[in-house]
N, CA, C and O atoms as CSV, one atom per row, in Angstrom:
chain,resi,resn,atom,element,x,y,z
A,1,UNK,N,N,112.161,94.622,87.772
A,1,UNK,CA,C,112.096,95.661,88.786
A,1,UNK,C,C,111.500,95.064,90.059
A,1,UNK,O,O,110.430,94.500,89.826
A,2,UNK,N,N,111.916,95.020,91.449
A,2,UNK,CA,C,111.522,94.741,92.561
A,2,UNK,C,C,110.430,95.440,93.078
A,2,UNK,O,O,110.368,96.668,93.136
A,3,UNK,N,N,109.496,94.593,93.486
A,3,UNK,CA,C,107.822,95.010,93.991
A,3,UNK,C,C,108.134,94.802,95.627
A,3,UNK,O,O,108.691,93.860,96.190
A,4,UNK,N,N,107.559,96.054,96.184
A,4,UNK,CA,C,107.256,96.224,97.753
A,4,UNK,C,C,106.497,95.860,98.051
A,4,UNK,O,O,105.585,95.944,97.229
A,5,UNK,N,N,106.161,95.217,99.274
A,5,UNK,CA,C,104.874,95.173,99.829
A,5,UNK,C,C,104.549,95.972,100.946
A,5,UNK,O,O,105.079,95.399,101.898
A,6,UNK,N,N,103.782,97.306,101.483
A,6,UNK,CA,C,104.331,98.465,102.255
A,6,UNK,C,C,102.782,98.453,103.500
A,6,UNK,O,O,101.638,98.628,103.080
A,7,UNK,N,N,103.089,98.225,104.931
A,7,UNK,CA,C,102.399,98.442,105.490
A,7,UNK,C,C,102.246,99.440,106.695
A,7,UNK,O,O,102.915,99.411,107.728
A,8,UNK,N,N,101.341,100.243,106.411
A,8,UNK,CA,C,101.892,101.319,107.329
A,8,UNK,C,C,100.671,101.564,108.385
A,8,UNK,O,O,99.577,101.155,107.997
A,9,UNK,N,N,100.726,102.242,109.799
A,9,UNK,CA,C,100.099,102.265,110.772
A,9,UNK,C,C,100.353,103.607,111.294
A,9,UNK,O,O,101.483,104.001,111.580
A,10,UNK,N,N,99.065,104.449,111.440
A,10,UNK,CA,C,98.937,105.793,111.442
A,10,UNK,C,C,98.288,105.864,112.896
A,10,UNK,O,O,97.090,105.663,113.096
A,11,UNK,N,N,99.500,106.266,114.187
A,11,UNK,CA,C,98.369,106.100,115.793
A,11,UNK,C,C,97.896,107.081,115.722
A,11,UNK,O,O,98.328,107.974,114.994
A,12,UNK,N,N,96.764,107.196,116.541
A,12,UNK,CA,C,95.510,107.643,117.211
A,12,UNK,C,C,95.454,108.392,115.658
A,12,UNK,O,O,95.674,109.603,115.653
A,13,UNK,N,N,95.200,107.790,114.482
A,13,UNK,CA,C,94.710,108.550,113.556
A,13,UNK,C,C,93.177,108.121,113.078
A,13,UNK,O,O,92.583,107.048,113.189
A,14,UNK,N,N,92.656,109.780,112.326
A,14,UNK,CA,C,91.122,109.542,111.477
A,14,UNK,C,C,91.391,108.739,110.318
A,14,UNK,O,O,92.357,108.063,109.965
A,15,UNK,N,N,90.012,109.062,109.712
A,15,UNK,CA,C,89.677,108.495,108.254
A,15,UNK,C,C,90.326,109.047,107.411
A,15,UNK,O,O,90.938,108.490,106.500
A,16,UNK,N,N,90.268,110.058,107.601
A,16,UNK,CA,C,90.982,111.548,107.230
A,16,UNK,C,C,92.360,111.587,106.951
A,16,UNK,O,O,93.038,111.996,106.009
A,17,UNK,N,N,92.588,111.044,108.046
A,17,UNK,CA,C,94.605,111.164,108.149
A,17,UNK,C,C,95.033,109.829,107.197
A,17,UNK,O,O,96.194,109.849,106.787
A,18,UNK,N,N,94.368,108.911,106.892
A,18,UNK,CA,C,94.045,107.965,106.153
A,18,UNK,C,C,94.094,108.038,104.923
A,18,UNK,O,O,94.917,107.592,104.123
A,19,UNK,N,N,92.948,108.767,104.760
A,19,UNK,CA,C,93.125,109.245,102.987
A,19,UNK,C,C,94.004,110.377,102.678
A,19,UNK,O,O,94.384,110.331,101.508
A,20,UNK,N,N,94.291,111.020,103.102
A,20,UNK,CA,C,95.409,111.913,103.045
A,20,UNK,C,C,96.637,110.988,102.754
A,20,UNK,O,O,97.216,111.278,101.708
A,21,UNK,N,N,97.099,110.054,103.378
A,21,UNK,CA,C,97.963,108.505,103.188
A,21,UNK,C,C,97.826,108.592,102.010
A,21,UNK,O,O,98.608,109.189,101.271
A,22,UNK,N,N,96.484,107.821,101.547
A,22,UNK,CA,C,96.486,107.339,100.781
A,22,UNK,C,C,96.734,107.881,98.830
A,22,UNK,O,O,96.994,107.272,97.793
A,23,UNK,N,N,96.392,109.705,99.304
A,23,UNK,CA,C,96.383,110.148,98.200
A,23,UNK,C,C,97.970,110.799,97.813
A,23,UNK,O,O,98.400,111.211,96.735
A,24,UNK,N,N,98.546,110.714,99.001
A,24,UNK,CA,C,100.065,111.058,98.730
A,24,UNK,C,C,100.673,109.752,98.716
A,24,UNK,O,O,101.883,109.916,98.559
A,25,UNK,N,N,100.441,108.773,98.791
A,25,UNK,CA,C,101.479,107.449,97.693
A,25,UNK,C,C,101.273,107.516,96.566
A,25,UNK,O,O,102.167,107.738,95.750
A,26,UNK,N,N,99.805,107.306,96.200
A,26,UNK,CA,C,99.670,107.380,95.067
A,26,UNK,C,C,100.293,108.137,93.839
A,26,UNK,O,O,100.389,107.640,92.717
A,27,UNK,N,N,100.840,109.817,94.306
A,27,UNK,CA,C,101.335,109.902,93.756
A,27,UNK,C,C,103.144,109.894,93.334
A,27,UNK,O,O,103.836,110.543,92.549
A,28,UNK,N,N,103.453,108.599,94.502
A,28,UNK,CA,C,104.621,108.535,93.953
A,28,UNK,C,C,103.994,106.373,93.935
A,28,UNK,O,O,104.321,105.393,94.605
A,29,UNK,N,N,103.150,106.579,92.934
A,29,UNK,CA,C,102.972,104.916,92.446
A,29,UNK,C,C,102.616,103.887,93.061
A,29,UNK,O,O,102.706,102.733,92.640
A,30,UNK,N,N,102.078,104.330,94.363
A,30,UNK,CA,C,101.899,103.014,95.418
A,30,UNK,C,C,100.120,102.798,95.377
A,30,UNK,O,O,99.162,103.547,95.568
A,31,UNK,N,N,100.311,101.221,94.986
A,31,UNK,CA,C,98.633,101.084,95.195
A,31,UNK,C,C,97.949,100.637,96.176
A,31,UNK,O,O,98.358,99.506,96.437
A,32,UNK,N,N,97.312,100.873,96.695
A,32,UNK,CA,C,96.339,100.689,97.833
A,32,UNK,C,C,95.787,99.204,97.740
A,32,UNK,O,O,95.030,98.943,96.805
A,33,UNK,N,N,96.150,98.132,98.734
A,33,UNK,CA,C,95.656,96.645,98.073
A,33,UNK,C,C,94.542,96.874,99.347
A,33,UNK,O,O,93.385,96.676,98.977
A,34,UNK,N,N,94.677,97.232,100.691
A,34,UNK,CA,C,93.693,96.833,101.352
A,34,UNK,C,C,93.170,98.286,102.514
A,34,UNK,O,O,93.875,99.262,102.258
A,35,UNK,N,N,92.422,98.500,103.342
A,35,UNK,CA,C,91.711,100.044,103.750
A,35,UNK,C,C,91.812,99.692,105.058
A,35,UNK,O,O,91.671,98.537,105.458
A,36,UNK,N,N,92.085,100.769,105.841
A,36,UNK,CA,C,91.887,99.840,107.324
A,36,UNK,C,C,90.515,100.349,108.015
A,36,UNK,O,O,89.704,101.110,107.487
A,37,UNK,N,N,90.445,99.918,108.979
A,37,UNK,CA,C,88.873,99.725,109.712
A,37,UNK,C,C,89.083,100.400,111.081
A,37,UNK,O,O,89.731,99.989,112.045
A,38,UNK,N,N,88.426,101.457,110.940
A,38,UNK,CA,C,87.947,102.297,112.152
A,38,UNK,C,C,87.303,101.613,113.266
A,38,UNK,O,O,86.275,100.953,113.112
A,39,UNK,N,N,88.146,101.827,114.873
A,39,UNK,CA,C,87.169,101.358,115.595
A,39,UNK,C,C,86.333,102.270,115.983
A,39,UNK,O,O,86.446,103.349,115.400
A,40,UNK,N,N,85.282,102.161,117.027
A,40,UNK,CA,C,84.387,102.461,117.484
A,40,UNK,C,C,84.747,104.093,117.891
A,40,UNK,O,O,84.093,105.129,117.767
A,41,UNK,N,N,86.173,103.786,118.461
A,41,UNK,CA,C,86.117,105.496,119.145
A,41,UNK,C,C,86.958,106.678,118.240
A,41,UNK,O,O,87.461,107.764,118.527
A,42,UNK,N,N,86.854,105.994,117.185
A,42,UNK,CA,C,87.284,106.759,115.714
A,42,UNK,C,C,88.456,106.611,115.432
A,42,UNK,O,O,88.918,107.293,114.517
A,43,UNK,N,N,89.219,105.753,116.076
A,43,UNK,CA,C,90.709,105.919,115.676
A,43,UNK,C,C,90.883,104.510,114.945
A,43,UNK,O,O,90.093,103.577,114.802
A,44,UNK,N,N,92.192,104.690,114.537
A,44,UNK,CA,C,92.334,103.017,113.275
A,44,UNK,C,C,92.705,101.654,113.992
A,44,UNK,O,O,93.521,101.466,114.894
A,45,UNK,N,N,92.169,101.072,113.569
A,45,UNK,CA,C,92.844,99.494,114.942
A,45,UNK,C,C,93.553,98.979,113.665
A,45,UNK,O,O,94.237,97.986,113.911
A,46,UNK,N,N,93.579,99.321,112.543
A,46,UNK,CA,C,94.449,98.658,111.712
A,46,UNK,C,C,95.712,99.029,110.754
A,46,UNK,O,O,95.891,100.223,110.995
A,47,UNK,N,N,96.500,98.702,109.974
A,47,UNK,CA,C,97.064,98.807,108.569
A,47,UNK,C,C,96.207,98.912,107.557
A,47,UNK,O,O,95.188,98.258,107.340
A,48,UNK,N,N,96.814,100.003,106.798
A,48,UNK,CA,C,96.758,99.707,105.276
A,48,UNK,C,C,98.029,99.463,104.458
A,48,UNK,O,O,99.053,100.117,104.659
A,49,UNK,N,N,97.938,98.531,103.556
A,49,UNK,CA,C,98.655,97.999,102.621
A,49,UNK,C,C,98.779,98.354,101.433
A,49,UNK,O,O,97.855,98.300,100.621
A,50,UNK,N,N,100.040,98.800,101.154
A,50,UNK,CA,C,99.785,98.950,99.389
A,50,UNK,C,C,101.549,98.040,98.844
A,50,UNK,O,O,102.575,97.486,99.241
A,51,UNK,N,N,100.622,98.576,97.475
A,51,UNK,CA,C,101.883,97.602,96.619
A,51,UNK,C,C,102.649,98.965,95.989
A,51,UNK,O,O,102.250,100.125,95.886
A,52,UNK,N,N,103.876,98.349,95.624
A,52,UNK,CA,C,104.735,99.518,95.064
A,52,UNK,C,C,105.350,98.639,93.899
A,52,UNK,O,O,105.280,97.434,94.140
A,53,UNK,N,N,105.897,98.950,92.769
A,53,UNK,CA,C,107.161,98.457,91.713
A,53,UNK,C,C,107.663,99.280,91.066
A,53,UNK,O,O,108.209,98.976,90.005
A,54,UNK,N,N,107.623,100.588,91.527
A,54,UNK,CA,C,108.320,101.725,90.831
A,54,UNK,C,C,109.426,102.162,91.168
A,54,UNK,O,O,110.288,102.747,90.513
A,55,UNK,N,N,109.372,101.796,92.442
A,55,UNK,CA,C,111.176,101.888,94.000
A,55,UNK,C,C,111.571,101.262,92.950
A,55,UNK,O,O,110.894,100.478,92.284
A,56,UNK,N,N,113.321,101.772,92.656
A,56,UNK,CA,C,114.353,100.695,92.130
A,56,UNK,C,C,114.959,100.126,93.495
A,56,UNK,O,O,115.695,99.144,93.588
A,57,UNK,N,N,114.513,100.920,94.513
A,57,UNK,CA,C,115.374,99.999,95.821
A,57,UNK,C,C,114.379,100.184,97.620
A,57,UNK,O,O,113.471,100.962,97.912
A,58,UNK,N,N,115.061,99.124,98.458
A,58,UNK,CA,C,114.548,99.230,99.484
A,58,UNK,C,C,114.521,100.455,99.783
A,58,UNK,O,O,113.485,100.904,100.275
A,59,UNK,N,N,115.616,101.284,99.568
A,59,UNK,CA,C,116.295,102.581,100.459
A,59,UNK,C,C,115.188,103.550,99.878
A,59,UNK,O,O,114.699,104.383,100.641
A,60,UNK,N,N,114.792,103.481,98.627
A,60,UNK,CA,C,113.679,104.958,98.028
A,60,UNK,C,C,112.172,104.333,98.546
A,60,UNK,O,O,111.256,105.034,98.975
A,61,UNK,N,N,112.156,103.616,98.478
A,61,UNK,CA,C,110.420,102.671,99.060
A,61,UNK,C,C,110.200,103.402,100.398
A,61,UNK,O,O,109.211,104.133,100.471
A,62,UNK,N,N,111.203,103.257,101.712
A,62,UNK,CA,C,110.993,103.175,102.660
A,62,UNK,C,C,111.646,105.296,103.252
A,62,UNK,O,O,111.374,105.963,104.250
A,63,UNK,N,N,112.460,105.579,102.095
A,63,UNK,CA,C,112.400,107.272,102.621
A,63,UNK,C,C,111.048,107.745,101.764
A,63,UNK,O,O,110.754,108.937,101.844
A,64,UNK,N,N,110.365,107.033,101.099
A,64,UNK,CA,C,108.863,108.052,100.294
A,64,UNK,C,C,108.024,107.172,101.602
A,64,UNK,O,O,107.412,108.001,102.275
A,65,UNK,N,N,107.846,105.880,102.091
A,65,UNK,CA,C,107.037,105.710,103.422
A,65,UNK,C,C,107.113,106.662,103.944
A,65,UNK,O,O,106.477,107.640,103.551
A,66,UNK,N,N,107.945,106.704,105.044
A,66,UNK,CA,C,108.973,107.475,105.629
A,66,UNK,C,C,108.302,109.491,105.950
A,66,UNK,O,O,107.758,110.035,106.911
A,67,UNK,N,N,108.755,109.997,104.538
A,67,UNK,CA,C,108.154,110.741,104.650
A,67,UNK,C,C,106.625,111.171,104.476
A,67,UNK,O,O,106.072,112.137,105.004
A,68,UNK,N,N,106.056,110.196,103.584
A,68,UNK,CA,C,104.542,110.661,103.143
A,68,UNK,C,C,103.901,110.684,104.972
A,68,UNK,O,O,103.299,111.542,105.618
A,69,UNK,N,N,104.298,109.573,105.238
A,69,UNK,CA,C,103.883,108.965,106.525
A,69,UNK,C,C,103.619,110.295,107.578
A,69,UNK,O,O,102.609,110.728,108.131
A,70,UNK,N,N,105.140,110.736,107.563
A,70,UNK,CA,C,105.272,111.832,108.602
A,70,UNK,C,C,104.501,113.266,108.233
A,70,UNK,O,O,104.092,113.986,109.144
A,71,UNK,N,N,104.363,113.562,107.082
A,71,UNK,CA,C,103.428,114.620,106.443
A,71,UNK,C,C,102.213,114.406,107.295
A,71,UNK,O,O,101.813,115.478,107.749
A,72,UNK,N,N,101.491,113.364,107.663
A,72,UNK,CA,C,100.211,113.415,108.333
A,72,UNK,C,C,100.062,113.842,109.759
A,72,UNK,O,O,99.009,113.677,110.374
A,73,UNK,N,N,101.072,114.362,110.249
A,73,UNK,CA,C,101.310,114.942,111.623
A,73,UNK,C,C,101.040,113.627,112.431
A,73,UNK,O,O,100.929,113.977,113.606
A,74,UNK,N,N,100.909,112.492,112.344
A,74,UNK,CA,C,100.407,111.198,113.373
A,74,UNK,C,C,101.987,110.235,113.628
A,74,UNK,O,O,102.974,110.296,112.895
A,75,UNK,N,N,101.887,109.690,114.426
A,75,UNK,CA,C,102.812,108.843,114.374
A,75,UNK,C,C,103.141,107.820,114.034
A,75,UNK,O,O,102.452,107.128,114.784
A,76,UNK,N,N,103.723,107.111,113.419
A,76,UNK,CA,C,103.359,106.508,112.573
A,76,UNK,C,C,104.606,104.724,112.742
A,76,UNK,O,O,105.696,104.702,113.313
A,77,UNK,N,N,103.994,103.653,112.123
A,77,UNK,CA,C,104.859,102.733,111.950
A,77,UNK,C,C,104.656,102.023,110.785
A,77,UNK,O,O,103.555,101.950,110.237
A,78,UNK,N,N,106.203,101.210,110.157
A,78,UNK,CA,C,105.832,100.994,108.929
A,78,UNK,C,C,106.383,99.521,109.078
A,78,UNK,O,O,106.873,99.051,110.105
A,79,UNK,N,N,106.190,98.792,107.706
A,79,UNK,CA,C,106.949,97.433,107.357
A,79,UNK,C,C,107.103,97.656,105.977
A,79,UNK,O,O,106.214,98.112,105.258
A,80,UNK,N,N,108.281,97.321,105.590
A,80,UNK,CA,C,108.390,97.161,104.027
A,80,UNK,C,C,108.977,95.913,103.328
A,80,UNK,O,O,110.151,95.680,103.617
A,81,UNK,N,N,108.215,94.838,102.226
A,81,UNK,CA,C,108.747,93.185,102.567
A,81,UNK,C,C,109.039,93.764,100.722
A,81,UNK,O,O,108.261,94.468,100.079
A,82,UNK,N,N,110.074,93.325,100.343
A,82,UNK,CA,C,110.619,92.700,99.061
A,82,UNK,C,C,109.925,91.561,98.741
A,82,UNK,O,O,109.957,90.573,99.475
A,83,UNK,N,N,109.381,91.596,97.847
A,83,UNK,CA,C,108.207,90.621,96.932
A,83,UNK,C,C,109.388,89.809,96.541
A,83,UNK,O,O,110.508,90.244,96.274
A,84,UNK,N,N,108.937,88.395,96.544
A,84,UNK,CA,C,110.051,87.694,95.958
A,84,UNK,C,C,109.700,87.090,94.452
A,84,UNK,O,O,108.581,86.600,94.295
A,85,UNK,N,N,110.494,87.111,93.508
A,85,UNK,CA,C,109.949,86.547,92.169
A,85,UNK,C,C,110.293,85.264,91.693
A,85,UNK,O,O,111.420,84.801,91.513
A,86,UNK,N,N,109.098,84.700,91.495
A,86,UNK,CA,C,109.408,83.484,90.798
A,86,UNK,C,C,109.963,83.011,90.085
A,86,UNK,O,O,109.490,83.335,88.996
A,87,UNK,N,N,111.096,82.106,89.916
A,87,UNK,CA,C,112.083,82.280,88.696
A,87,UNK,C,C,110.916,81.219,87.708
A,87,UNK,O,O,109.990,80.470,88.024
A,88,UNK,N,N,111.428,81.558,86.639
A,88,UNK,CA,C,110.470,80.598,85.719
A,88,UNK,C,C,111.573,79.632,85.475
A,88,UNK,O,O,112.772,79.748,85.224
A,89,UNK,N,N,110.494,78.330,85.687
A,89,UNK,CA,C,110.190,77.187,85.512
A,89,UNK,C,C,110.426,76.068,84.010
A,89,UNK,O,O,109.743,75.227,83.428
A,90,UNK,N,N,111.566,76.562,83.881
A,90,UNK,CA,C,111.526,75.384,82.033
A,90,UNK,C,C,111.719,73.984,82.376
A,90,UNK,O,O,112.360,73.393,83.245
A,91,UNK,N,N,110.882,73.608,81.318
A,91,UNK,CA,C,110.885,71.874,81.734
A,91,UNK,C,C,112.480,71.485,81.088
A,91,UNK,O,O,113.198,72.032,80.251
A,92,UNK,N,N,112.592,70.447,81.809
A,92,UNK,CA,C,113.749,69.782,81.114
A,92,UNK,C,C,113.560,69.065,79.911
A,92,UNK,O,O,112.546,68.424,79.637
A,93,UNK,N,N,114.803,69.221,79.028
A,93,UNK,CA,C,115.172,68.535,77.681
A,93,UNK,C,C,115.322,67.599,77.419
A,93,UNK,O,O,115.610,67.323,76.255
């Protein structure tokens, strides 16, 4: 099954609009790898990142972004990277 890597950017958003993010991926399977960091005048200067492997495809990954995203009334921008898998490695015979 193909793993996402999903980064999304919530403008002039709170902490708030944040975890709200964060608690509606979750429930369609997306894990939270990293939190972003509030600047000074309360809004986010960053991404948060999560992982996904429950999408069977780019196209469902990026309409559940997509919409969770837009649920937070903020505006929002995303990236979505296809994890690439390692093929395994057999030694030769």
């Amino acid at each position: 099954m193909a793993k996402f890597i999903t980064s999304i950017k919530l403008l002039e958003a709170t902490e708030r609009d944040y975890v709200i993010l964060s608690q509606e991926l979750k429930k369609y399977l997306f894990t939270p790898v990293s939190k972003s960091v509030m600047n000074k005048q309360g809004g986010s200067s960053s991404s948060i990142v999560f992982n996904s492997d429950d999408n069977k495809s780019l196209l469902d990954t990026t309409t559940v972004v997509s919409r969770v995203a837009a649920s937070t009334g903020r505006q929002f921008s995303f990236t979505v990277i296809k994890e690439k898998v390692k093929p395994e490695h057999k030694p030769a015979s």
